[in-house]
N, C-alpha and C positions, 0 to 999 in steps of 0.2 A: 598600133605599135606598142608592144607593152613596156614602159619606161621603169620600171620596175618597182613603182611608188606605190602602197598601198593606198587602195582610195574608200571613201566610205559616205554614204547617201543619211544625211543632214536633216531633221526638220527643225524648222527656224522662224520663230514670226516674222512674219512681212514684213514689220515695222524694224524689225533690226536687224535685216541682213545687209546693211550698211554698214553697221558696226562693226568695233573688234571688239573681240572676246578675249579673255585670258584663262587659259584654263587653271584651276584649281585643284588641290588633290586635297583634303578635309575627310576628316572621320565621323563616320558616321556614326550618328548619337546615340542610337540604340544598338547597334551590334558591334561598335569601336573597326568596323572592318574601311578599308579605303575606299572613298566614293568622288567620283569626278564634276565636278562643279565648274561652273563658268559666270564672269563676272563683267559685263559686261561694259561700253565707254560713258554711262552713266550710271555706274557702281550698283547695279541691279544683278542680286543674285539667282541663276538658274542652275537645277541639278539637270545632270548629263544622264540620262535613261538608255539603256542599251536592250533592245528588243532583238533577242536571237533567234535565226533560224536556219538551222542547218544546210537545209536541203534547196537552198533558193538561190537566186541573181538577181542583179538588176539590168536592165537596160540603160543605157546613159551616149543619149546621140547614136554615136558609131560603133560606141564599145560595149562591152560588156563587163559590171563588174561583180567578180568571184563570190569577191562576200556579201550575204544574203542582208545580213541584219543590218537596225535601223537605230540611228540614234536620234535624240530628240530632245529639247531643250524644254524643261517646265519650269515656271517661278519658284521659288525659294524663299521660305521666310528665314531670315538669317540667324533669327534665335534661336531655334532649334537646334543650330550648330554649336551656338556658344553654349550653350547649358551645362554640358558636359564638362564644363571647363569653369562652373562658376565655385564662388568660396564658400563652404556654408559656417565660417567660421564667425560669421557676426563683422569682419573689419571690413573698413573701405582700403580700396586700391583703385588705381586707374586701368582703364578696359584693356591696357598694350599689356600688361604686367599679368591680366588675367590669361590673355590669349597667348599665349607661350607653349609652341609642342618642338619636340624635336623630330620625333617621328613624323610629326604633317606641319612644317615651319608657315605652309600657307594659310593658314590658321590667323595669322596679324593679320590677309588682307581684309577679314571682316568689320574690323575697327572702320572700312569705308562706305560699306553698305548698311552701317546701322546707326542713326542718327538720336540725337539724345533723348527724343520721344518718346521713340520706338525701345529703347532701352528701358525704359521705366515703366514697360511691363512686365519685366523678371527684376528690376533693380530700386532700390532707393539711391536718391543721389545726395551729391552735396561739392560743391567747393572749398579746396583747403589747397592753402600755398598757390595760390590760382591754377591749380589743376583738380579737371573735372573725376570724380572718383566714387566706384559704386561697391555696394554690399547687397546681395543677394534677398529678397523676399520671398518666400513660397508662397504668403495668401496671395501676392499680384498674380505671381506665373501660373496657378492655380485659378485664378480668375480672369485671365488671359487666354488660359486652354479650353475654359468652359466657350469663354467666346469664340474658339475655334468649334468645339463641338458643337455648336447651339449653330454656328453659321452653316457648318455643312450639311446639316441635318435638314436645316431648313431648304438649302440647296434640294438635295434630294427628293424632299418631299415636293418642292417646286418642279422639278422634272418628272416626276411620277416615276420614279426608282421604287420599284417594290424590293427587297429586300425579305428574305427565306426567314431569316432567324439573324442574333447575335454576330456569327461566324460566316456567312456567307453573301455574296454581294449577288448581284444577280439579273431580275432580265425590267423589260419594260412592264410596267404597272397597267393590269386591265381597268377597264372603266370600272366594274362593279366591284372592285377590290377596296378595301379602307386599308389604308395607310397607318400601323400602329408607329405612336408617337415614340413609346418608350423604346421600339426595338431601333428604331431609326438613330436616338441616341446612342443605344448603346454601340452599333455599327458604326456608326460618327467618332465614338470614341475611341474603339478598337483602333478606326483609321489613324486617325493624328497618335493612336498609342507606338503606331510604326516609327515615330522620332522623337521618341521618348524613348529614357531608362527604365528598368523596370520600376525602380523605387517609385521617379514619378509618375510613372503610369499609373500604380496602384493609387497612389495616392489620387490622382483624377478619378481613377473611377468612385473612388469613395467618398470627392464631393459631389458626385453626382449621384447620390443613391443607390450603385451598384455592387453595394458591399455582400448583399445576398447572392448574388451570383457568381463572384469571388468563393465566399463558402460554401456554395454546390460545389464548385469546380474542387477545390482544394478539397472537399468532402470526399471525391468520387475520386480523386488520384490518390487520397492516404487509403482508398477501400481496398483500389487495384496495384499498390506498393504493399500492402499488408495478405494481399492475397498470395501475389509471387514469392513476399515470406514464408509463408505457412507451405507455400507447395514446395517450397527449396529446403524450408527447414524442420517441418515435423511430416514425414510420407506418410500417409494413410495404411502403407504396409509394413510391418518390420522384415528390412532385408535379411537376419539371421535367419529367419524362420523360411521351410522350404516351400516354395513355388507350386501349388496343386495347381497343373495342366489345366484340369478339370471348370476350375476360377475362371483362368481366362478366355479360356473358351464360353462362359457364360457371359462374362463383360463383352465377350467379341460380340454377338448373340445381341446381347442387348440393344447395342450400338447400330445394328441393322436397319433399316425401314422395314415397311411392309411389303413392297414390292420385292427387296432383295431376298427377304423372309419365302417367301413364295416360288423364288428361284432357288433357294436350296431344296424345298422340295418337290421338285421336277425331275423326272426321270432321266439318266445322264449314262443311260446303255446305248450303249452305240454311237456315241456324241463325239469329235475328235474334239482335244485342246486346241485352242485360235494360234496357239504356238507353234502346232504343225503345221501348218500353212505358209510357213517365215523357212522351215527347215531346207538346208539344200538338197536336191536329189540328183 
């Protein structure tokens, strides 16, 4: 009997489908766009992952439900969140006064999942009027991020994740393959650079040595912006001047292979166009 309540297929660790959840709506720290979070009854923060796929169902007992896709609960480290939000003006303030959005107001419930420890890897502290009150560090959160990159990496490498290059993730690791070190950082870093700003993403990559390949990148996008200048703003031909047929028919020519080259000179007496074939009769 269809009750007319949309229903939708969960994963959940064993250990906490006891619990309750509260869902969350927080921005995301690198793209500022809405992301759904859940905070569980031991103030444990998890992002809500939404795997779509069109064309699917589930099965569930006796029913069937329409929508295909899969939602999925992963841990959350909760700084990530606040970053975006932090002061880089040098003063202290307390962490309620930091976390203030109008747009995503659930943004204070973080104040509960982050304990004063855990804060003083993006924060120096200090008590004044007996309230606890922080000021923003880059060398800690910078040295904080490396210990995420350095832990994933080694993750990886402990699973035997070969990874392509930089930019792509990829399949299971053969036995006679070696594992390069530097590229596995640098893929480590890309990853955690997904909840990051750009600012401090760059900034990560360039305590970890990856300022050269920062200036490849940027090398190769000012070559291919300066090229689409040049083709937009100085033509190779002057439009005033007239058009010799003769030209393009030489450039067409050129542009040819050898096989199609071969096919214009072919004898083409007697041959119908493939378009007669399509004509009505």
């Amino acid at each position: 009997m269809d009750t007319g309540k949309k229903q939708h297929i969960f994963l959940v660790p064993e250990e906490h489908i006891k619990q309750k959840f509260s869902v969350l709506r927080l921005k995301h720290p690198r793209t500022s766009t809405p992301v759904l979070c859940a905070l569980n009854s031991s103030n444990k923060l998890y992002e809500v992952l939404h795997h779509v796929d069109e064309l699917s169902s589930w099965f569930y007992e006796e029913s069937v439900i329409k929508d295909g896709s899969l939602f999925f609960l992963t841990p959350a480290d909760p700084l990530f969140f606040v970053l975006p939000y932090i002061n880089q003006d040098g003063k202290f303030c307390p962490l309620e006064d930091l976390l203030i959005d109008e747009n995503y107001p659930d943004i204070h419930n973080l104040t509960k999942c982050c304990d004063s420890e855990e804060l003083l890897n993006i924060f120096d502290s200090k008590n004044a009027a007996g309230y606890k009150v922080y000021c923003y560090n880059k060398d800690k959160t910078l040295q904080w991020l490396q210990t995420k990159v350095k832990y994933l990496a080694m993750s990886l490498e402990n699973k035997n994740i070969h990874i392509n290059d930089g930019s792509k993730a990829a399949s299971l690791q053969v036995d006679d393959e070696e594992v390069d070190p530097k590229v596995l950082m640098e893929y480590s870093c890309h990853m955690v650079s997904e909840y990051l700003s750009d600012e401090v993403s760059k900034d990560l990559f360039l305590s970890l040595g990856f300022e050269q390949v920062q200036k490849k990148c940027q090398q190769k996008n000012q070559v291919i912006q300066n090229k689409s200048k040049d083709e937009h703003l100085n033509p190779v031909e002057n439009c005033s001047k007239k058009l010799d047929s003769s030209i393009l028919q030489d450039k067409k020519k050129s542009k040819l292979s050898t096989a199609q080259k071969q096919l214009l000179k072919v004898d083409k007496t007697g041959m119908k166009n493939i378009s007669s074939f399509f004509l009505k009769k």
